[in-house]
NUKEPA-740213 format. One record per residue: x, y, z of N, C-alpha, C, CB in turn; residue number from 1. Coordinates in steps of 0.001 Angstrom, whole numbers, plus 500000, padded with zeros to 6 digits. Glycine has a CB too. Example, Ala and Ser with C-alpha at 12.3 -4.5 7.8 and 13.67 -1.06 7.14 Angstrom:
2
ATOM   n.east   n.north     n.up   ca.east   ca.north    ca.up   c.east   c.north     c.up   cb.east   cb.north    cb.up   num
ATOM   513190    494310   507800    512300     495500   507800   513200    496700   507800    511308     495527   509046     1
ATOM   512850    497750   507080    513670     498940   507140   512900    500030   507870    514084     499402   505725     2
This chain:
159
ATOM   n.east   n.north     n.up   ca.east   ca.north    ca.up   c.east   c.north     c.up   cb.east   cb.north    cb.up   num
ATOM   782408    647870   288497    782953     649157   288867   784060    649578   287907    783474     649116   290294     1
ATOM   785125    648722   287766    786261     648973   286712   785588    649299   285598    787232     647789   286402     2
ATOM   784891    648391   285156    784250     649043   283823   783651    650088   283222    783627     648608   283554     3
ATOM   782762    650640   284286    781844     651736   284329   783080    652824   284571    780528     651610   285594     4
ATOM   784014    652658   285144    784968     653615   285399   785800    653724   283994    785860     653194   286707     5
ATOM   786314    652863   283304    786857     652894   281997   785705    653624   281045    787249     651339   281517     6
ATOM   784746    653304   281468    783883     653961   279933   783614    655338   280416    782121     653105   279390     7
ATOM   783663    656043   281452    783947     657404   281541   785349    658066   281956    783055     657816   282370     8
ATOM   785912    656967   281512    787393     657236   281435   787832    658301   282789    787736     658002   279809     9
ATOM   787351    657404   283977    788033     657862   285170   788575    656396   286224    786828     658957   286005    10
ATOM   789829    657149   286766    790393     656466   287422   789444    655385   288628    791293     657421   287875    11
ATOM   789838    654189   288624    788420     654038   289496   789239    653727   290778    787126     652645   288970    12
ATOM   790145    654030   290893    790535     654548   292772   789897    655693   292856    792331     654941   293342    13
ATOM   790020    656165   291939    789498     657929   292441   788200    657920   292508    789831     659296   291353    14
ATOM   786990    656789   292340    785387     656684   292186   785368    656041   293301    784613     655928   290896    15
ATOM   786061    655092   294035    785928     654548   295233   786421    654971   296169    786178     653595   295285    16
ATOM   787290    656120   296276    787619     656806   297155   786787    657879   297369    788721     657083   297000    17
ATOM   786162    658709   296086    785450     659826   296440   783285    658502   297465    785275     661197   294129    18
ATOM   783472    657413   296743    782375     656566   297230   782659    656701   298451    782239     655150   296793    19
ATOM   784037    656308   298953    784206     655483   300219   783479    657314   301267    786550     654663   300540    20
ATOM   783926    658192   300967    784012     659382   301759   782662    659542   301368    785135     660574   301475    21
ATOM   782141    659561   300561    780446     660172   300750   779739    659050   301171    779591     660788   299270    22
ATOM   780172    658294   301378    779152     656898   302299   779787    656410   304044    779388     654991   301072    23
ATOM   780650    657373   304340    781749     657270   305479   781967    656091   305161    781454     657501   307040    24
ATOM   782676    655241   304534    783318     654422   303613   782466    652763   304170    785300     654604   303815    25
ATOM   781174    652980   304343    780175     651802   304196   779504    651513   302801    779038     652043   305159    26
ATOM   779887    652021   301895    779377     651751   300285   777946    651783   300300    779834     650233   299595    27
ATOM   777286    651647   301271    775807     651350   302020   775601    652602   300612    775381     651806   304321    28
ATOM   774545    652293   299501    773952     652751   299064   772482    653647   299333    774111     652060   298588    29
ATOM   772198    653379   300417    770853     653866   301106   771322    654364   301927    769803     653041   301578    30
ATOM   772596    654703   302455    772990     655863   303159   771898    657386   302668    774760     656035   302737    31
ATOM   771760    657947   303853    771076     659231   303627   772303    660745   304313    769311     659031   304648    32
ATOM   772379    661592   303720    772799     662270   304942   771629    663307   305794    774071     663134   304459    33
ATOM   772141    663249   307137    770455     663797   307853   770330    665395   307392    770379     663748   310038    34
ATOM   771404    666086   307065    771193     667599   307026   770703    667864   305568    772618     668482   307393    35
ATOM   771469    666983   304538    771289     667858   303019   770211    666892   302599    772838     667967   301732    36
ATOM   769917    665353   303098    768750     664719   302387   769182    663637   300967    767777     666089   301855    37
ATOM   770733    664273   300897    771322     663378   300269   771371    662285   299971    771876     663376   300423    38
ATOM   771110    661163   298824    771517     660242   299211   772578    658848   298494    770476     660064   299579    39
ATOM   772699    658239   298662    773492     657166   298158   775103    656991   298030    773044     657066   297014    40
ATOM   775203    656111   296790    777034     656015   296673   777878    657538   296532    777505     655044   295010    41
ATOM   776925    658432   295625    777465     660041   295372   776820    661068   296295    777103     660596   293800    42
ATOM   775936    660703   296944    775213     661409   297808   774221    662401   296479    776384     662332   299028    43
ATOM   773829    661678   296117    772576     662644   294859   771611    663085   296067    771382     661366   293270    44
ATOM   771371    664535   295530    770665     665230   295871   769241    665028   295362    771200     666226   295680    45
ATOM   767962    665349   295455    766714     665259   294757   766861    666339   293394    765415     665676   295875    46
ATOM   767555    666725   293401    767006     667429   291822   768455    666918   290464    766938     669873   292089    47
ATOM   769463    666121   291064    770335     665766   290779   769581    664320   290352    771389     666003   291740    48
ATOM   769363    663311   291387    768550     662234   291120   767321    662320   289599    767784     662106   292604    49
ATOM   766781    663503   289710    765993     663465   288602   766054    664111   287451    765069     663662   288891    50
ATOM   767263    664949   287677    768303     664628   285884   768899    662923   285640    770306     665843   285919    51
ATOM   769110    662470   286248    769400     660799   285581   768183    660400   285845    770635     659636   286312    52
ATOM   766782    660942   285895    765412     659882   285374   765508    658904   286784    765752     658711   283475    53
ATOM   765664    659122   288102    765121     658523   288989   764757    659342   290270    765879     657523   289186    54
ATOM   764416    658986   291711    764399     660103   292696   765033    659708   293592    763236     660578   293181    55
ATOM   765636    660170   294927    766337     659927   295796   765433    658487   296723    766625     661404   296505    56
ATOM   764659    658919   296945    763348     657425   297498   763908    655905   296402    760855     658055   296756    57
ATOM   764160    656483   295129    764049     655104   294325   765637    654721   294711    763616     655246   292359    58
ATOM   766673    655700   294845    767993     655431   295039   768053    654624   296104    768786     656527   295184    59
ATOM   767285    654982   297102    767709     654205   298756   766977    652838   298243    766796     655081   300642    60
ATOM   766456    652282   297691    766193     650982   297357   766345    650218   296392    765379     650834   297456    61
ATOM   767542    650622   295808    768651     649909   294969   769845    649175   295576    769246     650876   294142    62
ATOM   770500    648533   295364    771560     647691   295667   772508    648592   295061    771511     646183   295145    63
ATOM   773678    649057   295995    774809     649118   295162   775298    649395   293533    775110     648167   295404    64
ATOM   774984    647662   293511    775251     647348   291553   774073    648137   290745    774990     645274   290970    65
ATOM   772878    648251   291379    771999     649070   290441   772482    650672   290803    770190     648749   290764    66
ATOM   772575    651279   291636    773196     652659   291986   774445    653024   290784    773915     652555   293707    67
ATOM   774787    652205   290951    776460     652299   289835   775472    653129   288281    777489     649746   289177    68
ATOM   774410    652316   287957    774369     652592   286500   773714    654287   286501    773260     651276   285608    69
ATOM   772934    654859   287708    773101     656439   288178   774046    656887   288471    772537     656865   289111    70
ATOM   775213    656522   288865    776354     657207   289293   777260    657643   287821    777210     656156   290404    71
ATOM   776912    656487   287131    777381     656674   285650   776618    657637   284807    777319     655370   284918    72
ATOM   775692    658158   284806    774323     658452   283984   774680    659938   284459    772558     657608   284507    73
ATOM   775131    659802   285856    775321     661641   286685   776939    661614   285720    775574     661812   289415    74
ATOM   777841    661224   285583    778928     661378   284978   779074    662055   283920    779324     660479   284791    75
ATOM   777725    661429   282961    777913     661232   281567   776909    662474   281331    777527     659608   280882    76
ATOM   776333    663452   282016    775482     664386   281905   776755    665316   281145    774664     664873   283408    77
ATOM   778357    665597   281005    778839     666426   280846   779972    665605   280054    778958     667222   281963    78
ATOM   779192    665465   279014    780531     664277   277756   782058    665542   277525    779377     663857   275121    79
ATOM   782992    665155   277595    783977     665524   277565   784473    666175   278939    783962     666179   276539    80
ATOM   783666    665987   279767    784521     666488   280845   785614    665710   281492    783737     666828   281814    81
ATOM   786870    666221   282034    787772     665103   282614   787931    665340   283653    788955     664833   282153    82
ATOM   788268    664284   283909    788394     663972   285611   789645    663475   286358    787434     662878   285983    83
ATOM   790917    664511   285992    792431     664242   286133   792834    664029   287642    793292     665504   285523    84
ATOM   792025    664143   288689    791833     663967   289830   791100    663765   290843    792089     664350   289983    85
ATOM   791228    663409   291966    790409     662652   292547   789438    664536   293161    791377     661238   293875    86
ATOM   789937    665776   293166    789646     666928   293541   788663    667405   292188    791025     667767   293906    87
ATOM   789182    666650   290922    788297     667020   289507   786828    666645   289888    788815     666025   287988    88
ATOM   787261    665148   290097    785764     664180   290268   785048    664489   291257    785890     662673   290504    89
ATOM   785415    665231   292999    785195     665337   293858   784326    666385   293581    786081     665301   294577    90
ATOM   784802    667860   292879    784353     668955   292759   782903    668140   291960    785449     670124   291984    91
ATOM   783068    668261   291009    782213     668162   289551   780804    667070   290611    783479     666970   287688    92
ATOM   781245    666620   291854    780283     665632   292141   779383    666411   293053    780879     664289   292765    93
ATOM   780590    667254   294214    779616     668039   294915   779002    669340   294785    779987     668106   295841    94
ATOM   780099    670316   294012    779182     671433   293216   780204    671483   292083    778822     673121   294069    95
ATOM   779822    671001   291103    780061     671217   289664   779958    672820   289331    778951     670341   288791    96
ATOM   779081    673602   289735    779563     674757   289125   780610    675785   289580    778599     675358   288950    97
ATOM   781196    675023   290224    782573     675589   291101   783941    675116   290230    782661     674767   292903    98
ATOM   783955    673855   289212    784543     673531   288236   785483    674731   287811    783605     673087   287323    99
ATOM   784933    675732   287157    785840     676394   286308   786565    677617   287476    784908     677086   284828   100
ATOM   785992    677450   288276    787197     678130   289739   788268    677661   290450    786621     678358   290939   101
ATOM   788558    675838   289697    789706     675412   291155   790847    675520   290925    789775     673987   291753   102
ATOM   791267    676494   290449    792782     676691   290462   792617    678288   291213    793657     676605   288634   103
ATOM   791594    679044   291836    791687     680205   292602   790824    679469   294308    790725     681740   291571   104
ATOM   791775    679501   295387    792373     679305   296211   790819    680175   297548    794123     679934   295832   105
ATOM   790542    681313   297023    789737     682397   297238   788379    682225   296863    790229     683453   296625   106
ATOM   788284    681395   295596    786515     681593   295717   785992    680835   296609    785636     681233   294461   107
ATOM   784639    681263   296226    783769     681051   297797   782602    680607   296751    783369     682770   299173   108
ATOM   782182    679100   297529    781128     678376   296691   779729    678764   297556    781461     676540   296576   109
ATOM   778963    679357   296292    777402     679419   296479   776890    679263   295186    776823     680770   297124   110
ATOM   775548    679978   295008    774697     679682   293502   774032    680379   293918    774034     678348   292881   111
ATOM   773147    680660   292457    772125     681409   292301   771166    681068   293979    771360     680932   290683   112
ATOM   770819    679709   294603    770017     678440   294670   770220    678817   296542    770849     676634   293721   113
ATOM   770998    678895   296663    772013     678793   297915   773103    679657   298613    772671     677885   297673   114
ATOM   773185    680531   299192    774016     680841   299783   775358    680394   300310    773514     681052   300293   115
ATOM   776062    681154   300488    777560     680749   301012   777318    680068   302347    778649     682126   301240   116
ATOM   776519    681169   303599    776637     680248   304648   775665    679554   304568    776761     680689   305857   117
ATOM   774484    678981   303804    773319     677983   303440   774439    676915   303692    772426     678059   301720   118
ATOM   775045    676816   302382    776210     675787   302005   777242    675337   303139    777092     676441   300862   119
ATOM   777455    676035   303687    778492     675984   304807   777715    675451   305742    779182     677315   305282   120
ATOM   776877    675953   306205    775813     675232   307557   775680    673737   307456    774060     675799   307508   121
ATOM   775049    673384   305760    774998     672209   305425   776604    671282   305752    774505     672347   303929   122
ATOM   777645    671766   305280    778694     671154   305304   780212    671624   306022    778732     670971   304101   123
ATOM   779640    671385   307463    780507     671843   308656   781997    671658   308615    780075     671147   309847   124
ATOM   781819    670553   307964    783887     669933   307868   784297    670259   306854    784455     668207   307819   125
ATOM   783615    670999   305894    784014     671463   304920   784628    672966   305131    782999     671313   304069   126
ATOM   783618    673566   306049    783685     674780   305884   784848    675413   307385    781970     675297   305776   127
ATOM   784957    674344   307971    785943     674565   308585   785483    675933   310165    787037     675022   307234   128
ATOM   784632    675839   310057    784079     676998   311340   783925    678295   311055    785011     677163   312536   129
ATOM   784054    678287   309592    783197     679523   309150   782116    679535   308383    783844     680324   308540   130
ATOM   780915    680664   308046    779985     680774   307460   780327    680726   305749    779398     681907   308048   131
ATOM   781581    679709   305232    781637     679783   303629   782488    679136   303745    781808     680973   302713   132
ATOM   782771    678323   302028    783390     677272   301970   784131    677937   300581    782469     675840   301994   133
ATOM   785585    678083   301254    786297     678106   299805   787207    677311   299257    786889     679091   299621   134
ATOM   787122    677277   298146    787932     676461   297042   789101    675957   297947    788514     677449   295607   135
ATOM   789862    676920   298784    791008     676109   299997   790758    675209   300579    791431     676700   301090   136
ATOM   789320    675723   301239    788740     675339   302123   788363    673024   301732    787334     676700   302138   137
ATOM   788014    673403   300318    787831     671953   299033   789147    671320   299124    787566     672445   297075   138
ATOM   790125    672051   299027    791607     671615   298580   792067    670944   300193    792786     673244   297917   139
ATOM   791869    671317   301163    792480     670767   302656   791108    669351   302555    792303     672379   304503   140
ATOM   790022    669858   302435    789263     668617   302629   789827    667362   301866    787835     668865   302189   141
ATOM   790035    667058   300473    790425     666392   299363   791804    665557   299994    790686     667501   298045   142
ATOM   793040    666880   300616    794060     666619   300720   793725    665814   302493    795040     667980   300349   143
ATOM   793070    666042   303102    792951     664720   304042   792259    663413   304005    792511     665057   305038   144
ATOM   791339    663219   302754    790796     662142   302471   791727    661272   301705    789648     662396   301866   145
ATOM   792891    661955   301165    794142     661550   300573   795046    660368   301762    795052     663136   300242   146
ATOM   795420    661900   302676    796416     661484   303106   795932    660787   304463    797397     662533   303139   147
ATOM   795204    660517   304661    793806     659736   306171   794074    657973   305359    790947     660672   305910   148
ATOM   793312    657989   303883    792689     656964   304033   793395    656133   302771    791126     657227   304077   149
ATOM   794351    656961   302037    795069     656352   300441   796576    655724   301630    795668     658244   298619   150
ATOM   796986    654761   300916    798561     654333   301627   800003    655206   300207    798684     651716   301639   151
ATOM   800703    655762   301074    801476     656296   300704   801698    655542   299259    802407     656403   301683   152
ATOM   801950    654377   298888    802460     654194   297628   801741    654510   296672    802803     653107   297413   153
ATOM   800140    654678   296841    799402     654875   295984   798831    656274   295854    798608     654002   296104   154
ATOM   799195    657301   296687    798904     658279   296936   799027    659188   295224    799780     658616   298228   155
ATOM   799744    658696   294680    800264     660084   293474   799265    659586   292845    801958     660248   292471   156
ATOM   798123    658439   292972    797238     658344   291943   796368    659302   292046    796637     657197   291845   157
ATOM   796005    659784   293605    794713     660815   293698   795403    662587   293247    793972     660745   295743   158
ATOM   796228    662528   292813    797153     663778   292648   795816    664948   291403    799195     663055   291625   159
């Protein structure tokens, strides 16, 4: 894990913390989620899974240690991107094309692909009891997986 985290030059509290929360912190690699179909240590989606050359079926029957070398492979799809926080890595994992919006407070994540409340339906605690999920909406989620499950001394690492 340290390693794979050094060679994409991200913090690897911040890879096991964003792990621990997309697996409700069972690392269980064959985790599925029942609404989006998601699956594994990053929760890869099926069309995500087969930009790194595997499918979500082949993910749920990997171990862990083999999952890692997809979790790396999804990383490395975007060479130079950084990942100065655990909200960088978080974004870029669950919608990357929301990236060049998180410093506005106001946008509202959809896609060409998906709708606002599509997205929101899918991700209830995200969206907080409305039909859309905004960038705030990212920033309160992030900031309780912080302050829930990091211990205060280590907290300024997920900053």
């Amino acid at each position: 894990m340290e390693k794979i985290a050094a060679e994409l030059d991200i913090n690897p509290n911040r890879l096991m913390a964003l792990m621990a929360s997309e697996t409700g912190g069972t690392f269980n690699p064959a985790i599925v989620n029942k609404s989006t179909g998601a699956t594994g240590l990053i929760q890869f989606i099926p069309s995500t899974a087969r930009r790194v050359g595997t499918t979500v079926y082949a993910l749920r029957s990997m171990s862990a240690l083999q999952q890692l070398d997809y979790v790396k492979k999804y990383y490395q799809l975007s060479p130079g991107q950084k990942f100065r926080s655990l909200k960088d890595l978080y974004l870029y994992t669950f919608f990357p094309i929301a990236m060049n919006h998180s410093s506005n407070p106001n946008y509202v994540f959809k896609s060409n692909k998906t709708s606002a409340a599509e997205l929101a339906a899918l991700h209830r605690k995200l969206a907080r009891g409305k039909n859309y999920i905004t960038m705030g909406d990212f920033n309160h989620y992030i900031s309780g997986i912080v302050n829930e499950d990091v211990p205060v001394e280590f907290r300024n690492q997920f900053a």
